[in-house]
C-alpha positions as CSV (number, residue, x, y, z in Angstrom):
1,X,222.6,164.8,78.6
2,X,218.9,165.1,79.9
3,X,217.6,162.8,82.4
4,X,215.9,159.5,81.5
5,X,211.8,159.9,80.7
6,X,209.2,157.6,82.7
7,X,208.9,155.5,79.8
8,X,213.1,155.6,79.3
9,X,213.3,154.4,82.7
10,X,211.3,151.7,82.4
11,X,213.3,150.5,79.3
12,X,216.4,150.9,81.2
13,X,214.9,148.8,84.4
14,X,213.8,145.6,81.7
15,X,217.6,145.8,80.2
16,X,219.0,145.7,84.4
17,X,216.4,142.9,85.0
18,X,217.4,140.7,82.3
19,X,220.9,140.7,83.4
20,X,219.9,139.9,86.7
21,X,218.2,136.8,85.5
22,X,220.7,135.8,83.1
23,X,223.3,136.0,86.3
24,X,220.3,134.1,88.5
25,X,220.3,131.5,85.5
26,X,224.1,130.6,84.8
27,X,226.3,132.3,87.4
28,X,223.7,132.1,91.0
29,X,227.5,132.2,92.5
30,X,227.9,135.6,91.5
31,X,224.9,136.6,91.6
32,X,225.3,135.8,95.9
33,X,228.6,137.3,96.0
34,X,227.1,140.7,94.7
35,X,224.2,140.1,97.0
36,X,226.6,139.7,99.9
37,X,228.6,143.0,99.4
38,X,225.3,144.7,98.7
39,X,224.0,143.8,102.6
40,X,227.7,145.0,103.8
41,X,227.0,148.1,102.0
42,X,223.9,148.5,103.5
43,X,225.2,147.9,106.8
44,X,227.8,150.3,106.0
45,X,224.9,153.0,105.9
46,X,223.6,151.7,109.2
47,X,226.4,152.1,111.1
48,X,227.2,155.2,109.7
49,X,223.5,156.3,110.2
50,X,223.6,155.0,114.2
51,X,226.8,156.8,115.2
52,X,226.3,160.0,113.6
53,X,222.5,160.1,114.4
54,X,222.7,159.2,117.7
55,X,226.0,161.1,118.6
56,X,224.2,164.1,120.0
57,X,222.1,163.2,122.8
58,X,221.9,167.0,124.5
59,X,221.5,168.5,121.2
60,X,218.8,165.6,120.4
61,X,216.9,166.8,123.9
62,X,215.9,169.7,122.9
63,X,215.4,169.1,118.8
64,X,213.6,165.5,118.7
65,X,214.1,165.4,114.9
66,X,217.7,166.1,114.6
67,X,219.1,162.4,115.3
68,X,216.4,161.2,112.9
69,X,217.3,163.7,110.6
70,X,220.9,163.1,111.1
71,X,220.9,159.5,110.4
72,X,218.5,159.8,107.2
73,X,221.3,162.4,105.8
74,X,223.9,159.7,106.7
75,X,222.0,155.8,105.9
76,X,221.8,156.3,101.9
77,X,225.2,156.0,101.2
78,X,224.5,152.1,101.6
79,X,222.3,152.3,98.7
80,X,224.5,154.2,96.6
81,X,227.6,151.5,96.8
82,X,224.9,149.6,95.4
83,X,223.4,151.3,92.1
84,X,226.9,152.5,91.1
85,X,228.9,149.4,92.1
86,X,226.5,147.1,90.6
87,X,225.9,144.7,93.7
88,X,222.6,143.0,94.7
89,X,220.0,144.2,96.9
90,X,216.8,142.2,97.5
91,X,214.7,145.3,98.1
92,X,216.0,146.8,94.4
93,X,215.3,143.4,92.5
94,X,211.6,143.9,94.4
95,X,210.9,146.6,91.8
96,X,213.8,145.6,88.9
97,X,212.2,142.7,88.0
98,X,208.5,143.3,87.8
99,X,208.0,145.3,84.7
100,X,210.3,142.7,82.4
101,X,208.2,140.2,84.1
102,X,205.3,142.1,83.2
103,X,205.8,142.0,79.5
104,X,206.5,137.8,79.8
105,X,210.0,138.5,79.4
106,X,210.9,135.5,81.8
107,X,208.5,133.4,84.5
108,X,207.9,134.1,88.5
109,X,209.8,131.4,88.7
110,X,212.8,133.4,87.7
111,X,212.1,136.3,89.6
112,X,211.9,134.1,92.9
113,X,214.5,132.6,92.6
114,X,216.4,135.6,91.9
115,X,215.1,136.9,94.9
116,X,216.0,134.3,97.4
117,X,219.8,134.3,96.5
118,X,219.9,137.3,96.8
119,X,218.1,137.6,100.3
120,X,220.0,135.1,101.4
121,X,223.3,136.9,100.3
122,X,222.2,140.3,101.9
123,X,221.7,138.4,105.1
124,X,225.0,137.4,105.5
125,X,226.9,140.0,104.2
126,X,225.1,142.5,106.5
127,X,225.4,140.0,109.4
128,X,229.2,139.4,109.1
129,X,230.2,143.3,108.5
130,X,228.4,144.0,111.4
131,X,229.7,141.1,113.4
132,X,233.3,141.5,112.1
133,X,233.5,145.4,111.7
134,X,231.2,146.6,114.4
135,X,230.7,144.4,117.2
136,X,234.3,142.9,117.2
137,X,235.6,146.4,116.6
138,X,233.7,148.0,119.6
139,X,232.1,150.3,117.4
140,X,228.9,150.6,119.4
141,X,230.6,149.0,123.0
142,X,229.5,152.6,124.7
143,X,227.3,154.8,124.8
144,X,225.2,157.0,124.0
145,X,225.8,154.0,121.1
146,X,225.3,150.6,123.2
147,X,222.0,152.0,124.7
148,X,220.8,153.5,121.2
149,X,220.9,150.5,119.7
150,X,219.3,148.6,122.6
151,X,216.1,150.9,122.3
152,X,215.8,150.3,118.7
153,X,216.0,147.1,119.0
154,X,213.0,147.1,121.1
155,X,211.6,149.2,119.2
156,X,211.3,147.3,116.1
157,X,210.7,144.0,118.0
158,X,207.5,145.7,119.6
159,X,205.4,147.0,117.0
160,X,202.5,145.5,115.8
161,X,202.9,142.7,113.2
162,X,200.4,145.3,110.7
163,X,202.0,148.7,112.0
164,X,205.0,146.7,110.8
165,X,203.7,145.3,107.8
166,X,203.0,149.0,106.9
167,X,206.0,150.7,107.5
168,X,207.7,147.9,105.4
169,X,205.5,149.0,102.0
170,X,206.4,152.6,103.1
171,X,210.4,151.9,103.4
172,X,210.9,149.9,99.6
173,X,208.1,151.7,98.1
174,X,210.8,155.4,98.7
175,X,213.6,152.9,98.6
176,X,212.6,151.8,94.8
177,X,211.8,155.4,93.6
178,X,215.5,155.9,94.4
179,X,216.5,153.3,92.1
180,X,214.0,154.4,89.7
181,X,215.4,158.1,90.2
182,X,218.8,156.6,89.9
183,X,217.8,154.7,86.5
184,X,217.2,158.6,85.4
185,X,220.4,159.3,86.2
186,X,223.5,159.9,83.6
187,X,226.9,160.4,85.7
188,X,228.1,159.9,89.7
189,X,226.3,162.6,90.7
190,X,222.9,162.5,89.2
191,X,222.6,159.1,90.6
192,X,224.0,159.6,94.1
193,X,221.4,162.2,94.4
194,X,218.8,160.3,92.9
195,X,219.3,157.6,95.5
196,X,219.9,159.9,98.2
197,X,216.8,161.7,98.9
198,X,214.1,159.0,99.0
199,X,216.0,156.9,101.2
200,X,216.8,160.0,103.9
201,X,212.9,160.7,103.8
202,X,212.3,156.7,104.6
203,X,214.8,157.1,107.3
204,X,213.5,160.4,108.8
205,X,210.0,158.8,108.6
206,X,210.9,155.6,110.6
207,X,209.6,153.0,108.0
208,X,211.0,149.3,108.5
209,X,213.5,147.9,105.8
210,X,214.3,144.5,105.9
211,X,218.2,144.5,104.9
212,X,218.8,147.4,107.0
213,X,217.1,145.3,109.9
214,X,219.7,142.5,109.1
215,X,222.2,145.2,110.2
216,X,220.2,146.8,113.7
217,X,218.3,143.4,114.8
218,X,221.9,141.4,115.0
219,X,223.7,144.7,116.4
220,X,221.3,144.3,119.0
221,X,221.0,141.1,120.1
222,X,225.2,140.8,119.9
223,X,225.3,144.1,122.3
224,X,223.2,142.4,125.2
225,X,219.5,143.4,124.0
226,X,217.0,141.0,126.2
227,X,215.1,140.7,122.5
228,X,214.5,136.9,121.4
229,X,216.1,136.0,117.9
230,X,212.6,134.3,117.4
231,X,210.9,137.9,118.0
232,X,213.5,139.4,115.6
233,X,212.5,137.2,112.8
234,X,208.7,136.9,113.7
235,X,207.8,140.5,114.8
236,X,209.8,142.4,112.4
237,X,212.1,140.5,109.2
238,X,208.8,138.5,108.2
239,X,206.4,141.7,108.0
240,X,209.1,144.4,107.0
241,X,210.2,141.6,104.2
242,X,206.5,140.8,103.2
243,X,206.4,144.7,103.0
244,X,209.2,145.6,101.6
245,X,207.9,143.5,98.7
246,X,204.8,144.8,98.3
247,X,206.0,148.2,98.4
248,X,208.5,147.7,95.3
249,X,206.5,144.9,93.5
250,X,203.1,146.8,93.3
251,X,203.8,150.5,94.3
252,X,206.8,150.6,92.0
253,X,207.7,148.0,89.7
254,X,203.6,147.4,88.6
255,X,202.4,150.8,88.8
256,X,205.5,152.7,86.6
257,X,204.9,150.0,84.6
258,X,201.3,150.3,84.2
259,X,201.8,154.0,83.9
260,X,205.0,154.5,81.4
261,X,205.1,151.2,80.0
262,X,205.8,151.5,75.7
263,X,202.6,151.3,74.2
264,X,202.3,149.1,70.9
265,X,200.4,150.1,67.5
């Protein structure tokens, strides 16, 4: 069976996004229990992507890009629990539910408030993996894992609130062509793939994603980092989120839309 055309795609994303608002409508229950396993999942990726990407520190000395390379070819598989396991991701549902929205199918209203359940739902399900299943099980208790995640911790607390910003469109604009790639996608494999290599390239490139963050920014402050939770949510969640959004919303949902959207007589 071929792959899915642009203008298939976007057929495929209006069906998704009226289910999602349906579920926002009449079941908001479910709709946060699919949010929370879809933050585990992500954090699922993150640890995976810290302790393989950072598990080389002599061979990471002389070849800068192998941990960040590493930990791209690692993170995705977050994503991928996602897509094939149906569960709710507040970056996805950035670009999901723009083009249905674009063609009136329901109001902002809808598409907020699908959007806050679910953010709230990623935050605690990426919060309590990483509490339960990585602090408490002295995943990351020593190093070169402790101090790795201490420096990125820093790290994300001490960009710029724009540099920020910026790296938060770049992250959910690559993250939402995997879904969109994915959306092509037939069996296991095709979307796997499809969600695979955008998100390794947003890894690699260092952009900010705002449900991974829920996974790194905790991590950090729970292994000792000196970082204030204020700084956390100020310096990094509210740009990489404000982002993340535009990067799915407009580069994404809008544009594809724009671009492949059925055309009437």
């Amino acid at each position: 069976m071929q792959l899915k055309n642009p203008t298939e795609i976007i057929g495929a994303s209006m069906t998704v996004a009226e289910s999602k608002i349906a579920t926002t409508r009449n079941r908001p229950w479910r709709l946060l229990l699919a949010a929370i396993a879809a933050g585990a999942f992500i954090a699922i990726g993150g640890i995976l992507s810290l302790t393989v990407g950072f598990g080389f520190p002599g061979a990471a000395a002389s070849c800068p890009a192998l941990p960040k390379l590493l930990a791209g070819a690692t993170f995705p598989i977050g994503l991928i629990l996602v897509v094939v396991l149906g569960a709710e991701l507040f970056t996805g549902n950035n670009a999901l539910l723009i083009p249905a929205y674009m063609e009136r199918r329901y109001r902002l209203t809808d598409v907020v408030g699908n959007w806050t359940i679910v953010y709230i739902g990623n935050f605690f399900g990426a919060v309590g993996f990483t509490y339960l299943f990585v602090y408490l099980a002295g995943l990351t208790a020593s190093d070169p894992w402790h101090s790795a995640i201490l420096t990125i911790t820093s790290a994300k607390t001490s960009m710029s609130w724009g540099v920020t910003l910026l790296k938060g469109i770049g992250a959910n604009w690559f993250v939402c062509l995997a879904v969109w790639l994915a959306l092509s996608g037939h069996n296991l494999l095709e979307k796997a793939f499809g969600c695979w290599l955008p998100v390794m390239a947003f890894v690699v490139l260092g952009y900010e994603h705002c449900i991974a963050n829920m996974f790194y920014l905790p991590l950090g402050l729970l292994e000792g980092s000196d970082v204030s939770v204020g700084d956390c949510i100020w310096r990094n969640l509210v740009p990489a989120t404000i982002g993340n959004i535009i990067g799915g919303a407009v580069f994404v949902g809008m544009l594809h839309w724009y671009l492949s959207r059925p055309r009437r007589n």
